[in-house]
N, C-alpha and C positions, 0 to 999 in steps of 0.2 A: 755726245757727252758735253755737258757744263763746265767751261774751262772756267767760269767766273771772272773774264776779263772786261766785262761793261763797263762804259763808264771810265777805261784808262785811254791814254790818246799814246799812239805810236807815230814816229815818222822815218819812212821809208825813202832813201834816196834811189835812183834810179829804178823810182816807184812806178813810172808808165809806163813800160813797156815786159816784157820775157817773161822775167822769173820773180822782178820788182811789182811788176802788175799782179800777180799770182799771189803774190805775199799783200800787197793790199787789200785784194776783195777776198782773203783767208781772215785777214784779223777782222774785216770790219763785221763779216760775217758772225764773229764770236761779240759783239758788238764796242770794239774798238774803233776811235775816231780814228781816223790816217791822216797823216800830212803825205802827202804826194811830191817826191823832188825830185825834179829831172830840169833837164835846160830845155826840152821842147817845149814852148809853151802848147801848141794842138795837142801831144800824147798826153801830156799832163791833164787838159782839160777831160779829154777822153777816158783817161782812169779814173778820175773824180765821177764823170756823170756812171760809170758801171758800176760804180760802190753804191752811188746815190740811188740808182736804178733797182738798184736790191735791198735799198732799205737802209745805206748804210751812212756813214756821215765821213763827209773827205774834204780837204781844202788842199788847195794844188798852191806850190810855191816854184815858179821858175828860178831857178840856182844852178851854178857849177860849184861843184864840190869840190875845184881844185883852188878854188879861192877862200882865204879865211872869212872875209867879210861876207861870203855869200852866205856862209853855214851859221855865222851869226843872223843874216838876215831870216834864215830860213825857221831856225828857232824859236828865234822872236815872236815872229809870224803866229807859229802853233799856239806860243804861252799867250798872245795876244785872244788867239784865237778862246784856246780850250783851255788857259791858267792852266795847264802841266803837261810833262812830258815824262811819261813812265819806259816806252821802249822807243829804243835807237837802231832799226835797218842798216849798218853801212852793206849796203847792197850796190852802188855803182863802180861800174868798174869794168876794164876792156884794155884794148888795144887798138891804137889809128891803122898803125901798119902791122901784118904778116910776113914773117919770115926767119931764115936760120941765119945764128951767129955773125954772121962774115957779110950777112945783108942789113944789118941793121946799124943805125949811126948811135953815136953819144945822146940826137937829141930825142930819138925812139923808146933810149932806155930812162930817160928825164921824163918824157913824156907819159911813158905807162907808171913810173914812181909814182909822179905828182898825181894822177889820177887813181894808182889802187891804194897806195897805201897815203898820201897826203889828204887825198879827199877822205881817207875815214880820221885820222888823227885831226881835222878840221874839225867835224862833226862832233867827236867824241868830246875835245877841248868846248865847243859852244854850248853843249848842252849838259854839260858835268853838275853844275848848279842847278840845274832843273829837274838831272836825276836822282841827285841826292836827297831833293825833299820827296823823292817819289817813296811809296811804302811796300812797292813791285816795281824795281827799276833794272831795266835790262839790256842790254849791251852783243847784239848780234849780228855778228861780220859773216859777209856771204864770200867765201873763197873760190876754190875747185880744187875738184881732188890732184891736178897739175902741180900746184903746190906740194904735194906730197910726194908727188912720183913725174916726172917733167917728161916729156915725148923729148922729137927729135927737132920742134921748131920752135919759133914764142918764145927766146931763154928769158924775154924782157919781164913778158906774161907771168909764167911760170915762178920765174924769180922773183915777182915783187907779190905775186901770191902765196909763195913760202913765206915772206914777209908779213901779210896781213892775219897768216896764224897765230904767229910769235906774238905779232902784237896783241890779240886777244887773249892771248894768253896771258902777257903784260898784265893788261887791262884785268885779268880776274885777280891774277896778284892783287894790285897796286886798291881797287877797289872792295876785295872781301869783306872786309870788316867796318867799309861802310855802307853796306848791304846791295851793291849795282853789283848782279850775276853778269859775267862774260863769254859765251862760247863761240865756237865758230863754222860754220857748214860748211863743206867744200863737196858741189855738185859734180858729176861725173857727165856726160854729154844730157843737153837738156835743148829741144826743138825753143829757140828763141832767136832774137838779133842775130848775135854773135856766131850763130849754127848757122844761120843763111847767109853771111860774110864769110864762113869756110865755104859756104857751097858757092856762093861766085866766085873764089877765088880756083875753087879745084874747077870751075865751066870755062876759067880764064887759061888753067895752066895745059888742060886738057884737050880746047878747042870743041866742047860739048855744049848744046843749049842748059842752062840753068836747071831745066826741069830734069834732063837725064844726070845732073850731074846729083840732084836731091837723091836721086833714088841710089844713084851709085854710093853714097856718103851713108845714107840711111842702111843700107847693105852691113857695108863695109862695118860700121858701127854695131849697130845689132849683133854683128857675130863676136864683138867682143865683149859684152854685156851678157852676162849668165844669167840674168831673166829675160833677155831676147827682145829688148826695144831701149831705142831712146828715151828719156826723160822728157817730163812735162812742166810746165811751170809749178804746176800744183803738187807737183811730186816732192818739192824743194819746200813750198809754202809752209805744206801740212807740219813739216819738221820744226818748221820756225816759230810758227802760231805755239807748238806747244813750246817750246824751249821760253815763249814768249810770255805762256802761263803761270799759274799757280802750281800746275803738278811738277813741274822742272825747278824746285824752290829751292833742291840741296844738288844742283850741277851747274858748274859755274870752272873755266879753263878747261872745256871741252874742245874734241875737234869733231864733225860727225859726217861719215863722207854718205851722201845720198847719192848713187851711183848704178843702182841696180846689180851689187855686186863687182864695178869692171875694176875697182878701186883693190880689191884681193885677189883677183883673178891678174892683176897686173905685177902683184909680189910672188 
């Protein structure tokens, strides 16, 4: 299907690697230019050339996103590059450390702030001017369904990921009626990074090689996913591309949990 998005340029933070990568060579496919953001400058290069490698047009901008001046750099860069910016991935986001309540310091929970929800209000503030002259401008923050419904570990996670809903929600307020659409995804387990940092940590806590602990974790998962598998990068992508489109023109302060179901099976 013709989503008719040629010709608009998107930029993707935590665009080289997981579910950021996925979302890059999704849009450029439809033929949208990407800016690629990540602080690795190698994964950064490596996502550019698999866009390029498919035909597609990418320019990689090494940045943290927990700094203002980066996401101004980063911006720059794109209008420099491709003169506009129609959509905005805030896509990075994570945690240094693992753990419950009682394990975690003041500076664990500063630190996943500043990186889920600072690093997208950075981005959002840099590129507000550039979305504005857009004529399809779009505004979509990659969550998890954690936000919604929080386990029993991560409250740092969890918590500043309830955060980054609110704020797209904000975000569709505050911009309605000067035509930048806001929604927001919140993914359910998805095989990336962040999946093989729970799986070393369950090979640590466990005393199991890595590889038996994948399969233990992929088990254990699957049975709670009522379509009976982990998630994929592209499983996330496909959502966003369209929300990114033309057919998503009247949805805007959404949330949309891509989950394989474990998101209602957990209510």
């Amino acid at each position: 299907m013709e989503l008719g998005m040629r010709g608009r340029v998107a930029l993707v933070t935590g665009g080289s690697k997981g579910i950021g990568c996925a979302i890059a060579q999704a849009l450029a496919v439809e033929g949208v230019a990407v800016v690629v953001v990540a602080r690795g400058g190698a994964a950064v290069d490596e996502t550019c050339a698999k866009v390029r490698a498919a035909g597609g047009e990418a320019l990689g901008v090494v940045a943290d996103v927990t700094v203002a001046t980066e996401a101004v750099k980063a911006v720059d860069a794109a209008l420099e590059r491709y003169g506009r910016l129609d959509i905005l991935v805030n896509n990075a986001g994570g945690i240094a450390k693992f753990g419950a309540l009682t394990e975690l310091s003041s500076e664990d929970w500063t630190d996943a702030f500043r990186l889920n929800v600072l690093g997208c209000v950075n981005f959002v503030v840099a590129a507000e001017s550039a979305l504005l002259r857009s004529p399809a401008a779009r505004i979509i923050t990659v969550s998890s369904i954690s936000g919604m419904q929080p386990g029993f570990y991560n409250p740092h996670y969890t918590t500043t990921k309830a955060a980054t809903i609110n704020l797209s929600k904000h975000l569709a307020n505050v911009y309605a009626d000067k035509g930048i659409l806001a929604n927001a995804v919140c993914p359910g387990p998805v095989h990336s990074d962040a999946w093989m940092q729970n799986v070393a940590q369950l090979a640590d806590k466990t005393g199991v090689d890595v590889e038996a602990a994948y399969r233990t974790m992929e088990q254990l998962e699957s049975r709670k996913i009522p379509l009976g598998r982990v998630g994929e990068g592209a499983d996330v992508a496909d959502l966003v591309v369209f929300l990114a489109s033309d057919k998503a023109r009247w949805i805007t302060g959404a949330c949309f949990h891509v989950s394989g179901g474990k998101y209602a099976a957990m209510g």
